[in-house]
DRENPA-3360 file (N, C-alpha, C; in nm, 2 decimals, always signed):
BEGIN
1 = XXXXXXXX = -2.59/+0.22/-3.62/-2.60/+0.11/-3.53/-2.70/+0.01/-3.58 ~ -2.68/-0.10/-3.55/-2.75/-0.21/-3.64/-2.73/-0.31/-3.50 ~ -2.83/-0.37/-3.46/-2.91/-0.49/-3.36/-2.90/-0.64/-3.48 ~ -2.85/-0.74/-3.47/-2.87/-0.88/-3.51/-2.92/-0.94/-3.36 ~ -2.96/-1.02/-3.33/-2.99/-1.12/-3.28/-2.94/-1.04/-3.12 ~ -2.82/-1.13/-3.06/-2.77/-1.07/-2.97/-2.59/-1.04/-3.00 ~ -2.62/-0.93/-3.08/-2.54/-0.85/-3.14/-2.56/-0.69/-3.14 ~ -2.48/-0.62/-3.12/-2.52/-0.45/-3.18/-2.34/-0.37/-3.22;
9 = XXXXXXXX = -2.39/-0.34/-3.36/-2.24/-0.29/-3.44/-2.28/-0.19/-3.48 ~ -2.19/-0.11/-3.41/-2.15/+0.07/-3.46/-2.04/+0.06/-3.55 ~ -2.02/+0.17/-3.60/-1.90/+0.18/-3.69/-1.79/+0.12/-3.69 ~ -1.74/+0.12/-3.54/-1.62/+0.04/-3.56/-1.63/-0.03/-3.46 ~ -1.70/-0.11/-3.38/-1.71/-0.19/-3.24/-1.83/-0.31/-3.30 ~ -1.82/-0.43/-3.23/-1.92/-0.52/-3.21/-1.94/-0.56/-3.06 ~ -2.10/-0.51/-3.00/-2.09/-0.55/-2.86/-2.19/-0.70/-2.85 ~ -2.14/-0.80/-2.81/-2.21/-0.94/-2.82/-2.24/-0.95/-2.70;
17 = XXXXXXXX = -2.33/-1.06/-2.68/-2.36/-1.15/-2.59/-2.20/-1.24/-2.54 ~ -2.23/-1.25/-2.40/-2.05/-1.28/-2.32/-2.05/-1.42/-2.36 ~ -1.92/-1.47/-2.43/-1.93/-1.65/-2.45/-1.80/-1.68/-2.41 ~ -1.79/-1.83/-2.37/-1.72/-1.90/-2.25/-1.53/-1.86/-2.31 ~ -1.56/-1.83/-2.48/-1.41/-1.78/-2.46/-1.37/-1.62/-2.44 ~ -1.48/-1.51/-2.43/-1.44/-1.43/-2.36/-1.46/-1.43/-2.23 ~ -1.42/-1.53/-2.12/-1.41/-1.52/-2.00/-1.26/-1.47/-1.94 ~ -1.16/-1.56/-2.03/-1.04/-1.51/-1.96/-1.04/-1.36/-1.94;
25 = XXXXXXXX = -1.09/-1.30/-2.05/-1.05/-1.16/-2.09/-1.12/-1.08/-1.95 ~ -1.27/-1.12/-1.95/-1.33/-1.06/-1.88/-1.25/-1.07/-1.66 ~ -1.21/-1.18/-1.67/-1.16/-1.18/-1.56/-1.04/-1.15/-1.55 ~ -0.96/-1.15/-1.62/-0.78/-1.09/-1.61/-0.83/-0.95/-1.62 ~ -0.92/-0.86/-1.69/-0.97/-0.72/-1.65/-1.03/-0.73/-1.51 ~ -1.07/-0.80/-1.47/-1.17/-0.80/-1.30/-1.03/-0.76/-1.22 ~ -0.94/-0.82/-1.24/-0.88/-0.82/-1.16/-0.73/-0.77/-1.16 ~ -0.69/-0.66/-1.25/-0.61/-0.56/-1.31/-0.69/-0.43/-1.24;
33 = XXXXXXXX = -0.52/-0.36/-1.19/-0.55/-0.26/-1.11/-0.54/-0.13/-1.29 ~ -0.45/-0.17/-1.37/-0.47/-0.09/-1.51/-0.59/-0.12/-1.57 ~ -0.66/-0.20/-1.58/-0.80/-0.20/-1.64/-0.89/-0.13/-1.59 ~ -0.87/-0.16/-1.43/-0.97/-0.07/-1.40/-0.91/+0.09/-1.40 ~ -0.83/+0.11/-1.41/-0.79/+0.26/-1.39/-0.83/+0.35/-1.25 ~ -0.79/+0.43/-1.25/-0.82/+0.50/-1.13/-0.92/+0.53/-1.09 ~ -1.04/+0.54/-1.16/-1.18/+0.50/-1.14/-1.27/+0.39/-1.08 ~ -1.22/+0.31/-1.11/-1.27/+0.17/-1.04/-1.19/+0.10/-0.97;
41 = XXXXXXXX = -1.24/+0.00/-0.88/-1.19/-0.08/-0.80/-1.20/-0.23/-0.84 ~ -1.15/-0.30/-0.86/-1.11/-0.46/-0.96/-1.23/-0.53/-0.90 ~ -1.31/-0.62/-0.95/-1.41/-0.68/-0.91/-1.34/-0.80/-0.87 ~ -1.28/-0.88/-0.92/-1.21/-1.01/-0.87/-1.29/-1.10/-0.90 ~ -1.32/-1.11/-1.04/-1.45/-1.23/-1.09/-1.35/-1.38/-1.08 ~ -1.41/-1.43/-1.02/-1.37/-1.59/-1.06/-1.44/-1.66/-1.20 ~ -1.36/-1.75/-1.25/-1.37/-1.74/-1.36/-1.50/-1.91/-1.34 ~ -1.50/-1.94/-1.26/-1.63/-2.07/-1.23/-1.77/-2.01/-1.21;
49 = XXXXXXXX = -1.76/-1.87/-1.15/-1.85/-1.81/-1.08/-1.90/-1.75/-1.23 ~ -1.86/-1.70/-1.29/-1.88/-1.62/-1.42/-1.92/-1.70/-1.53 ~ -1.92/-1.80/-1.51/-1.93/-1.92/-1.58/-2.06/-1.97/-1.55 ~ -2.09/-2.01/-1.42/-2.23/-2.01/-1.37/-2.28/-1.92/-1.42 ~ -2.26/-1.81/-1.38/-2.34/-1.67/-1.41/-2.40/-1.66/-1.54 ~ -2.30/-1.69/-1.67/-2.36/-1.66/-1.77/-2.41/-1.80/-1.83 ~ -2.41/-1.88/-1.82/-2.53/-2.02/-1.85/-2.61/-1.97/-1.79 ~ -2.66/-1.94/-1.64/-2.80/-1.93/-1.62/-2.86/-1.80/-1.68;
57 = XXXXXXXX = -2.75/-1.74/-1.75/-2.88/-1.59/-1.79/-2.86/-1.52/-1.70 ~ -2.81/-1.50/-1.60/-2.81/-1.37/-1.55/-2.75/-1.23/-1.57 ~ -2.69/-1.26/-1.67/-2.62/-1.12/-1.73/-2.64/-1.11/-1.89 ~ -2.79/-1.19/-1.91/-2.89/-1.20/-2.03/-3.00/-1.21/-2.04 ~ -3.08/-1.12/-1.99/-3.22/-1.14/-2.02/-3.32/-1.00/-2.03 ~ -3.42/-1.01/-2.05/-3.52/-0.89/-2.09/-3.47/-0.77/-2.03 ~ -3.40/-0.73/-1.90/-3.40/-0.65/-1.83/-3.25/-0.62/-1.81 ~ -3.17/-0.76/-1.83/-3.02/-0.71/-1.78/-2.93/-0.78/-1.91;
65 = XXXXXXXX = -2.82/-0.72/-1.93/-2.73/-0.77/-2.04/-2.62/-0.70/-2.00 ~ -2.50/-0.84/-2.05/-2.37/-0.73/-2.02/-2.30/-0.82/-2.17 ~ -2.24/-0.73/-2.22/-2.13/-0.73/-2.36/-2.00/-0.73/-2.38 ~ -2.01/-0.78/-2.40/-1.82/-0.83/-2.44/-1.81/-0.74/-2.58 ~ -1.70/-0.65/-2.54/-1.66/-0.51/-2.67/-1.58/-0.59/-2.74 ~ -1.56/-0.57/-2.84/-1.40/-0.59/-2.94/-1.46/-0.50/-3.09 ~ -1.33/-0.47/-3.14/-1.36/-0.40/-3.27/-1.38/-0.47/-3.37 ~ -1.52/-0.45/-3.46/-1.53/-0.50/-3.60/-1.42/-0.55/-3.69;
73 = XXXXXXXX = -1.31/-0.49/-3.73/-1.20/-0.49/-3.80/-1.16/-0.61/-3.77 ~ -1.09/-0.65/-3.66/-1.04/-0.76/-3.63/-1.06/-0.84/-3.47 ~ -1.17/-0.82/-3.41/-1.18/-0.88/-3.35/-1.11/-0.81/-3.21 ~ -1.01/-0.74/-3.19/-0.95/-0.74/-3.06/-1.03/-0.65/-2.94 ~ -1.00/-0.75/-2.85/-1.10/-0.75/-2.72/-1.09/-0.57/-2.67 ~ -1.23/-0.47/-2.70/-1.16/-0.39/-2.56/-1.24/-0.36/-2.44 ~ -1.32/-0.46/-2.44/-1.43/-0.44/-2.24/-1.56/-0.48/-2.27 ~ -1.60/-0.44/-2.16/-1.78/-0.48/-2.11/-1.84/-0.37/-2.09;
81 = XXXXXXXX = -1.99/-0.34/-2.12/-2.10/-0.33/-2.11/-2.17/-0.37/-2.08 ~ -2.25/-0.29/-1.93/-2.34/-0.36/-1.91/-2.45/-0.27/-1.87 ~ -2.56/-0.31/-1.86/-2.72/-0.24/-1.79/-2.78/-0.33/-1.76 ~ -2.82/-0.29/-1.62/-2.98/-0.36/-1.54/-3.00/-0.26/-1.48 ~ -3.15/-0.29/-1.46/-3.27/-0.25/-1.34/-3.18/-0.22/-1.22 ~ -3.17/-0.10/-1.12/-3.10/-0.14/-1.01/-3.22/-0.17/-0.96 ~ -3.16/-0.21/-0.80/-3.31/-0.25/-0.71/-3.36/-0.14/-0.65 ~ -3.53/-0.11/-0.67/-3.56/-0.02/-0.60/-3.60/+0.09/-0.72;
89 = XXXXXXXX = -3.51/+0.07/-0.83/-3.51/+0.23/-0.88/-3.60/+0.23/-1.00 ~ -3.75/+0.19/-0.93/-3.86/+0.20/-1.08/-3.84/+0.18/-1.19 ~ -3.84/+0.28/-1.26/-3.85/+0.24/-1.45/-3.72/+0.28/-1.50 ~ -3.63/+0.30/-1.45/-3.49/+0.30/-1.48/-3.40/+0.23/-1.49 ~ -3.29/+0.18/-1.56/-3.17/+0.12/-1.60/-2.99/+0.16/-1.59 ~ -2.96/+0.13/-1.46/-2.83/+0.16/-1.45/-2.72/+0.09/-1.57 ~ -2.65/+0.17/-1.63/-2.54/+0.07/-1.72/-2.38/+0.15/-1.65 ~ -2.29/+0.10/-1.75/-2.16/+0.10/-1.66/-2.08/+0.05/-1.78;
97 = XXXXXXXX = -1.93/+0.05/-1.84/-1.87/+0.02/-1.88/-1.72/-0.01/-1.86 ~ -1.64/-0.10/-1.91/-1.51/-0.10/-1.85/-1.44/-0.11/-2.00 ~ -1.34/-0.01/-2.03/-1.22/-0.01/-2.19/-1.12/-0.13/-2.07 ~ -1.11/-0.21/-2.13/-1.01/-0.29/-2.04/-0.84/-0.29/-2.05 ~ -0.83/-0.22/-2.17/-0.64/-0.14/-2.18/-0.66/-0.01/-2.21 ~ -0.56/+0.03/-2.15/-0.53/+0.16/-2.13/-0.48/+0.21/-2.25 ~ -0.44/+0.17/-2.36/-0.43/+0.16/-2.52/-0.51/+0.23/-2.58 ~ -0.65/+0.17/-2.56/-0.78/+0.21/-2.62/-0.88/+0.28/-2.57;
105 = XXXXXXXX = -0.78/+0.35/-2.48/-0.91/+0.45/-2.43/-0.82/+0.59/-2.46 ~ -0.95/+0.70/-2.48/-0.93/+0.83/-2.56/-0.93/+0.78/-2.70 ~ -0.96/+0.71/-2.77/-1.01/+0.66/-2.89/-1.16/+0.72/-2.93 ~ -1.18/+0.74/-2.82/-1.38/+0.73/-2.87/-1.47/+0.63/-2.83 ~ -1.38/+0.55/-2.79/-1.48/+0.39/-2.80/-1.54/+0.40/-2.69 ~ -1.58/+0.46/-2.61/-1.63/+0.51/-2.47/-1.79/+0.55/-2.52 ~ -1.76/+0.66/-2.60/-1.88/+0.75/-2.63/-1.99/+0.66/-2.74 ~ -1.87/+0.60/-2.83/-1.95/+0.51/-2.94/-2.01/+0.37/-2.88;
113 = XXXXXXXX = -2.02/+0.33/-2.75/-2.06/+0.25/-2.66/-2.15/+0.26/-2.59 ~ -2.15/+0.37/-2.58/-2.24/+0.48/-2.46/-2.37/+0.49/-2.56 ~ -2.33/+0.55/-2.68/-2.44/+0.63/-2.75/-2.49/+0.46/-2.74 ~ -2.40/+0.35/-2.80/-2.53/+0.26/-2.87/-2.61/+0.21/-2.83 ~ -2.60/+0.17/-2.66/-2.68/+0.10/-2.55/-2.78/+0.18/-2.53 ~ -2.74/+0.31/-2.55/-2.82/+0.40/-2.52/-2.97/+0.38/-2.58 ~ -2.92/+0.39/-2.74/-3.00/+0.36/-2.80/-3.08/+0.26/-2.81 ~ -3.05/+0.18/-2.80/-3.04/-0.01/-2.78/-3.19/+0.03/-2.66;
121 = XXXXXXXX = -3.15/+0.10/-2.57/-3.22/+0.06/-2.44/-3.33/+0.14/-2.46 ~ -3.36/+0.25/-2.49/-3.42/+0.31/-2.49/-3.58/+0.31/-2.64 ~ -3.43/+0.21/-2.77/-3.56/+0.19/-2.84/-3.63/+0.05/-2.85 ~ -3.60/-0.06/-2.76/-3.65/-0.16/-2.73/-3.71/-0.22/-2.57 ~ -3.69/-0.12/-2.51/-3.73/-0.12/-2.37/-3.76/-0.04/-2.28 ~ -3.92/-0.03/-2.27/-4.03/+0.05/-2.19/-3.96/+0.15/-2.06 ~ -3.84/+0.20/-2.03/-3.76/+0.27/-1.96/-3.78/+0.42/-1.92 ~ -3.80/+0.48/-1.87/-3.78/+0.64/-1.82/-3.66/+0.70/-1.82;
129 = XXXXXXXX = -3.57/+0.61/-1.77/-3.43/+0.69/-1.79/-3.30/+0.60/-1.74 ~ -3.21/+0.64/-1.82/-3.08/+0.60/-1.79/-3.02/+0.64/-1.68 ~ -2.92/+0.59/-1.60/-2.84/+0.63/-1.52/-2.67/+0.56/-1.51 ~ -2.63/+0.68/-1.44/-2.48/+0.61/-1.51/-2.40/+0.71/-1.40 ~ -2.30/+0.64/-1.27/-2.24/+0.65/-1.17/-2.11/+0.74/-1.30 ~ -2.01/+0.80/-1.18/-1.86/+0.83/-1.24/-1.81/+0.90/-1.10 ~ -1.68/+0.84/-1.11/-1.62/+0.86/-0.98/-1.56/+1.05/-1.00 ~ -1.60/+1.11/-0.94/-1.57/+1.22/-0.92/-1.47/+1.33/-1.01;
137 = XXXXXXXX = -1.34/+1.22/-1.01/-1.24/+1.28/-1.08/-1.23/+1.23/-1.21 ~ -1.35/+1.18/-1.27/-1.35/+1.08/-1.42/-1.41/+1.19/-1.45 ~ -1.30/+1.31/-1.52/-1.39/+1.43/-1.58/-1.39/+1.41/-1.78 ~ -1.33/+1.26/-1.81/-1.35/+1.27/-1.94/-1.47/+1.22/-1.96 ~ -1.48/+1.11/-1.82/-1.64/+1.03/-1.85/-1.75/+1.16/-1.84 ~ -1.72/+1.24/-1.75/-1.84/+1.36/-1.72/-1.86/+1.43/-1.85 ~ -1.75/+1.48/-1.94/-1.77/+1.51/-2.08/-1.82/+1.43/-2.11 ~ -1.83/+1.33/-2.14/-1.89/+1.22/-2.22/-1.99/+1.24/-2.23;
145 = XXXXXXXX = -2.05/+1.20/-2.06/-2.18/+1.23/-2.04/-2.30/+1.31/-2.09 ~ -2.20/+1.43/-2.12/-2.26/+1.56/-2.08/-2.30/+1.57/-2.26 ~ -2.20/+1.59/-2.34/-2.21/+1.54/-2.49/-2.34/+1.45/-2.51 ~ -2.40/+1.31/-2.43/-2.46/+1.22/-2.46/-2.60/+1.29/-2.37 ~ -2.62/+1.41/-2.34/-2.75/+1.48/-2.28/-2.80/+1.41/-2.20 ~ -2.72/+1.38/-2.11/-2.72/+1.33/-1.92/-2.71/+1.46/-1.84 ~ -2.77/+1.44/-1.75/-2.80/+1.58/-1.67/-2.72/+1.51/-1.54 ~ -2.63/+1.61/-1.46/-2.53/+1.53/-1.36/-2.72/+1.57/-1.23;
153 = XXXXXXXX = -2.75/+1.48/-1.15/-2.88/+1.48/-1.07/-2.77/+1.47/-0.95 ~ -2.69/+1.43/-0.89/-2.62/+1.50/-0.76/-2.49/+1.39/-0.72 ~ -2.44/+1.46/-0.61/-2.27/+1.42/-0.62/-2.31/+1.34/-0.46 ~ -2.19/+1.21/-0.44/-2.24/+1.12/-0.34/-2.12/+1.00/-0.30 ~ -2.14/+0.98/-0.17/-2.05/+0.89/-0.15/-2.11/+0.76/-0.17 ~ -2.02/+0.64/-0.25/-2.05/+0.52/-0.23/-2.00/+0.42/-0.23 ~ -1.96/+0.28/-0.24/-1.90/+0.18/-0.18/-1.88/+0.10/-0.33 ~ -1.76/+0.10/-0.35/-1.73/+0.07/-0.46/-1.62/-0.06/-0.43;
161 = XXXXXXXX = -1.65/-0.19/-0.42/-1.61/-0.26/-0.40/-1.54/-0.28/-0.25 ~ -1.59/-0.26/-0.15/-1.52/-0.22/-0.02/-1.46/-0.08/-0.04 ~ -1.45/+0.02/-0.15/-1.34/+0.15/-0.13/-1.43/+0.24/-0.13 ~ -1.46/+0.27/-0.05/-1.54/+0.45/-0.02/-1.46/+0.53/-0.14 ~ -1.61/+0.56/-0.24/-1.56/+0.69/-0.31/-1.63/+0.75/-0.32 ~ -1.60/+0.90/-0.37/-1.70/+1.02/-0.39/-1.73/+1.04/-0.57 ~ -1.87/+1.01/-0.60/-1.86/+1.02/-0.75/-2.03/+1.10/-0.79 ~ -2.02/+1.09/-0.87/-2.17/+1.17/-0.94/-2.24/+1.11/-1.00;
169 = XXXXXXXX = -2.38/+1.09/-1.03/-2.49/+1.04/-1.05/-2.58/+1.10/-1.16 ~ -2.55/+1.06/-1.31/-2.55/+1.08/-1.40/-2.74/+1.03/-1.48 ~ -2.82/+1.13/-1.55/-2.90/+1.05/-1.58/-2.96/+1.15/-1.71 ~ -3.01/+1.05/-1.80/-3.05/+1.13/-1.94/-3.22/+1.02/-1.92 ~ -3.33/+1.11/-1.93/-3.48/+1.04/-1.97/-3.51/+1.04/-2.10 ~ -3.61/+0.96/-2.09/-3.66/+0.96/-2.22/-3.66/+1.03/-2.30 ~ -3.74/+1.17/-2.28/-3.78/+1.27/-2.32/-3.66/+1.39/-2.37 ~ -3.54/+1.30/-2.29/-3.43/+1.42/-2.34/-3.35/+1.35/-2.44;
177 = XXXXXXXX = -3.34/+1.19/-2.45/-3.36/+1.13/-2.54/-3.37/+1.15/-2.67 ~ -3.56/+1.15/-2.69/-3.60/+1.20/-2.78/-3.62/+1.33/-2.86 ~ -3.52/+1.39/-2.76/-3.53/+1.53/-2.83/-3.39/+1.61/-2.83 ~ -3.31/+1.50/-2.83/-3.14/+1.53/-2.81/-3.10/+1.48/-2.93 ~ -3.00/+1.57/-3.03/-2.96/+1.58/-3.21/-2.86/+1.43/-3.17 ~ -2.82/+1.45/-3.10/-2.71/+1.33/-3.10/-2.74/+1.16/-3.16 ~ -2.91/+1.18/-3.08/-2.94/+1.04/-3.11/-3.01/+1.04/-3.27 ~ -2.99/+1.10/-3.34/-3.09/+1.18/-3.40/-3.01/+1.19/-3.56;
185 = XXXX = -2.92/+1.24/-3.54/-2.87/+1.25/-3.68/-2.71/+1.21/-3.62 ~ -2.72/+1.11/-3.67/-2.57/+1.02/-3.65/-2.54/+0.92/-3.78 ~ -2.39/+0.89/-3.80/-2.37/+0.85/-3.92/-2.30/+0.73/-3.87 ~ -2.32/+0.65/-3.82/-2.29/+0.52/-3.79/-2.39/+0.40/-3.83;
% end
């Protein structure tokens, strides 16, 4: 994994800073019942509002960032990443991700996304621990997780865009971090 500017490239992915021509992408996924898959519920970004959003920095700065995915190779779009501070939750950083076709997921590009933020967050920002939601029945994300030395901390109902769901509450600290092989000896 390699950091440029506001860049970070794993082996086969580049996650960037969001720019005004990946907005379509990002909002034709907001609002796709297949992008979001059965796990999520469509956010319904307007494409003005998102547009405000990312000129003023708010889905760019010391604390919060969200990324527009596509693969090194040739560029083709596959989702967002994102992490901030939630409110309330001290020295911690919620992130979240969306593969935006159904094409590209079970590829890996989940985990090779996961690991890099991970990294990303943990080796340039003063943080205690990650956290990371999964709706109940998302038992590949729970592998994922579980692979990326997240400890599941307890199961919970929550409000996912107006839809009541039941999902699990996922979190890896520092210290498991630093002493988990994954981050550790990787060939990317």
């Amino acid at each position: 994994m390699c950091f440029y500017g506001d860049k970070i490239f794993t082996r086969r992915l580049s996650l960037g800073k969001i720019h005004e021509d990946n907005l379509s992408f990002i909002v034709a996924w907001s609002e796709s019942k297949e992008a979001c898959g059965s796990y999520l519920t469509p956010e319904k970004y307007n494409i003005e509002q998102m547009r405000a959003q990312i000129q003023s920095g708010v889905f760019w700065n010391d604390k919060e960032k969200m990324f527009f995915v596509e693969t090194k190779e040739d560029a083709h779009p596959i989702g967002t990443a994102h992490f901030w501070p939630p409110t309330g939750g001290g020295n911690t950083i919620t992130m979240a991700l969306k593969i935006g076709l159904p094409e590209d997921r079970g590829k890996g590009y989940g985990t090779e996304i996961q690991k890099s933020l991970i990294m990303h967050i943990f080796d340039r920002l003063a943080v205690e621990s990650i956290e990371m939601y999964t709706d109940i029945n998302n038992t590949a994300q729970q592998r994922c997780l579980s692979k990326l030395g997240f400890d599941l901390i307890e199961s919970l109902l929550y409000d996912d865009q107006q839809d009541k769901r039941t999902g699990h509450l996922f979190r890896l600290t520092a210290k498991q971090y630093q002493s988990h092989p994954i981050y550790h000896f990787h060939y990317e």
